[in-house]
N, C-alpha and C positions, 0 to 999 in steps of 0.2 A: 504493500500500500504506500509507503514512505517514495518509494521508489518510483510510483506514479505520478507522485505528486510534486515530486524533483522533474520528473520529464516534464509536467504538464507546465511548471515553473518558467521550466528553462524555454521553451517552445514557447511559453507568452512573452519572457523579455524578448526574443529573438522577433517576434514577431511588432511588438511597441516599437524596438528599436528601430529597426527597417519601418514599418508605417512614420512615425513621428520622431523616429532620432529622441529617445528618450529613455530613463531606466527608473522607476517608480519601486517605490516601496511596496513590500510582499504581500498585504493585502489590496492595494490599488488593482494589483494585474488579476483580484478573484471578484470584484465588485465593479460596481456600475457608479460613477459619482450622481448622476442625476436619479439614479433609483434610490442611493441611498437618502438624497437628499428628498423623494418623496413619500419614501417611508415614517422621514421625520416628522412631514408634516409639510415645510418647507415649500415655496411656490412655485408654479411652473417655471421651468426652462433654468431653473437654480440648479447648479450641484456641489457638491462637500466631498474631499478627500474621505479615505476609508481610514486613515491614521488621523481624523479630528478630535478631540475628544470636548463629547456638546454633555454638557450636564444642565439641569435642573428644566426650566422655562423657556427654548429658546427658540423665537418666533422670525422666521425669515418670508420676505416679499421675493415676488417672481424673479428671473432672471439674475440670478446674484449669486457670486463666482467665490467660494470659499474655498481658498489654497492650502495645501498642503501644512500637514503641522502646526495647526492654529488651535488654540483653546477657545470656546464660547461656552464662557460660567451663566450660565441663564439661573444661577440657585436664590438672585435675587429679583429675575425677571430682565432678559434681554430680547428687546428688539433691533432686528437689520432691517431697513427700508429695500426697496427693488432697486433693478439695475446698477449692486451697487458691490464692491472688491473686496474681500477684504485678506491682504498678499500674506503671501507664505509666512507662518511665523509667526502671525498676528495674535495677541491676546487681548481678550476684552473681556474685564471680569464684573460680577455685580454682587459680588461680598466681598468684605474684608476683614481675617483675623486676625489684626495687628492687636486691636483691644482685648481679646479673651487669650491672646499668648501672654502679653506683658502682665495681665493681670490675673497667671495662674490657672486660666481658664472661669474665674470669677466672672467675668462680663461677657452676655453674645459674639456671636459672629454679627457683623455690621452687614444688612443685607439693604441694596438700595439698587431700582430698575433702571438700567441702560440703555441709550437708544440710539441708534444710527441710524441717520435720515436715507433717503433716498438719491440713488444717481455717486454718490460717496466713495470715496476709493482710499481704504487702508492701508496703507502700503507697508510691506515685509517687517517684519518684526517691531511693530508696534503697539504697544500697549496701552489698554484704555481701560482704565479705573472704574472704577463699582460709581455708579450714579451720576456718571458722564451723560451729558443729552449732546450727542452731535449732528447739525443741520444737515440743509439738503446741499449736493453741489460743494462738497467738503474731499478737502486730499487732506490727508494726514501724511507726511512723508515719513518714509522708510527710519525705524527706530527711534522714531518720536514717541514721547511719551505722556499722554495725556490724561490732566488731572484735574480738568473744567472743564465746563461748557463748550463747545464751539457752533458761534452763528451761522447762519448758510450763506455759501458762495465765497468761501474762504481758504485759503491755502494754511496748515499751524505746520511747524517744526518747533523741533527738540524737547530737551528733559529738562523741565518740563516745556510741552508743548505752546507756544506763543502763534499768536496771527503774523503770517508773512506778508501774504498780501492777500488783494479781490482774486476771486477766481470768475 
């Protein structure tokens, strides 16, 4: 059986590779990213890597491209708007146990809902904090890290995340 499943392996990288020039992590080459993403729940024409890991409440709109190796904490309630990225790498959490470590475990976990608007683009290892609201028409660039609000039509970099410019 092991044995099968070694051919069956190698015969799908050989096969990504030659289609798309590409080599995916070992459950990607046995799932569908748009099935899994409508198993979730998740909106048409959306898909999600097989290696995501989506925990508690998380609510995604149509057409929206969740890359590889991203976390989506929905344990405090996270929305993704449609047509919108969010790049390899990316975390967007909606608790936080900074309070119940430092104090012993005495205090809750901090649970607050998340949301990214629509048309938005995350880009690659990004982090976005527990009770962020980010607008419509928003880049987040690549390892920024965001820990407010952000308006729509706005470009934010870094740590922590600031307004660059109009988008």
């Amino acid at each position: 059986m092991l044995k099968k499943i070694q051919d069956l392996y190698k015969q799908l990288q050989i096969e990504k590779k030659k289609s798309f020039n590409r080599s995916l992590s070992f459950g990607d080459y046995f799932t569908d990213r748009w099935e899994k993403a409508k198993f979730l729940g998740f909106g048409k024409g959306s898909s999600v890597y097989d290696n995501v890991l989506v925990l508690g409440n998380v609510v995604v709109g149509e057409n929206t491209w969740i890359g590889p190796n991203v976390v989506l904490d929905g344990s405090g309630g996270l929305t993704i708007g449609s047509n919108s990225v969010i790049g390899a790498g990316g975390q967007i959490y909606s608790h936080d146990s900074t309070q119940r470590t430092i104090s012993g475990g005495t205090k809750p976990i901090e649970l607050k809902e998340t949301f990214i608007g629509d048309n938005t683009h995350i880009g690659p290892n990004a982090v976005i904090l527990q009770g962020v609201k980010i607008g419509d028409c928003v880049i987040v660039a690549a390892g920024s890290v965001v820990t407010e609000d952000v308006p729509d039509n706005v470009m934010v970099a870094g740590t922590p995340a600031k307004i660059k410019k109009e988008v």
